[in-house]
Structure formats: C-alpha cells, structure tokens
C-alpha positions, -999 to +999 in steps of 0.1 A: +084-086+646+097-121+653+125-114+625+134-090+642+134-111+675+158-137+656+179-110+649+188-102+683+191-139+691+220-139+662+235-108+676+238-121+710+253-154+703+275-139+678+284-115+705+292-143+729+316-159+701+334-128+703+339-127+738+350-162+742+380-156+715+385-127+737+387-144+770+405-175+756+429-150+739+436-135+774+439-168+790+471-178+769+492-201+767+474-223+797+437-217+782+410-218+811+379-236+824+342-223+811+337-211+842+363-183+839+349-178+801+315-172+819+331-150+843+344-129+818+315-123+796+288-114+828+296-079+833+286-075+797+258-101+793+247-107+828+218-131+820+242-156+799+241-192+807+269-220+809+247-242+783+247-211+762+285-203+767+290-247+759+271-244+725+293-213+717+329-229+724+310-263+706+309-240+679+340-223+676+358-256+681+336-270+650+352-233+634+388-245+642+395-212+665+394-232+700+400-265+713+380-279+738+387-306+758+371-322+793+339-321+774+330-358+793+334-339+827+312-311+849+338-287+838+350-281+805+384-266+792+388-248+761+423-233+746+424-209+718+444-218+688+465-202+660+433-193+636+420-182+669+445-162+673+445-151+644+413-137+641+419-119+673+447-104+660+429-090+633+456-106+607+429-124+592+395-118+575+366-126+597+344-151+590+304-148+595+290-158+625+312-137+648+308-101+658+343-093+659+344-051+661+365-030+633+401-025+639+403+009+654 
C-alpha cells in the first residue's frame, strides 16, 4: 500500500515536469512568470501548489531544460532552453523523471 502511494507521488510530480516544459515551450521566446506555469497546469491538476510548481522548475533547471531566474523575488521567471526544447520536440530521448507522452 504505501509503494503504491509513492508511486502516485512520482507520477504526479513527474506529470507536473511535463507540463511545465509544456507551458514554458508555449511561452517562447519571452518565457513567463510561475504564476502563468500554475495557471496552465490547474485545469489538469487543480490541487497543485506554487511550492510544488517551484521545486519542479528547481528541478528542471538542475536538468538543464529551463532557466530560472528572479528566484530572490515573490515571483519567479523561468525560460525554457534548447535541451528543453528539445525534448519537447520529441528530437531527443527522454530522460527519467519526466512523463513526457509517446509521439503520436
């Protein structure tokens, strides 16, 4: 039972990777606040929090697919970059930790 509750907890933040590429990807060439990241990824995970959403672009950043920046103010600012891109794109493999869906 609580493997199985870690499980989920994996899933959903490797989810939320996923949709942060996603919205970042959207949001080029300007990038966007965390608050717009946040804003995309509530219709599809209601419940998620901008703590969560932080540690996420924390680790995506520590992945070299974002940049963020501002991270010393309320509001922080994240960009996506080329290996971001990238795996968006689907031109490169995709590395664990992020529930990227097969090509169609």
């Amino acid at each position: 039972m609580n493997d199985h509750i870690i499980d989920m907890e994996r899933a959903r933040r490797e989810e939320i990777r996923w949709m942060i590429l996603r919205a970042l990807y959207a949001a080029q060439p300007i990038g966007t606040t965390e608050i717009i990241v946040m804003a995309a990824i509530v219709p599809v995970c209601p419940d998620v929090t901008i703590n969560e959403i932080r540690r996420e672009l924390d680790y995506l950043a520590e992945r070299d697919l974002v940049t963020v920046s501002n991270t010393h103010m309320p509001v922080w600012f994240a960009k996506i970059n080329r290996h971001g891109i990238d795996l968006v794109e689907y031109t490169v493999p995709c590395m664990p930790g992020i529930t990227r869906p097969k090509m169609w």
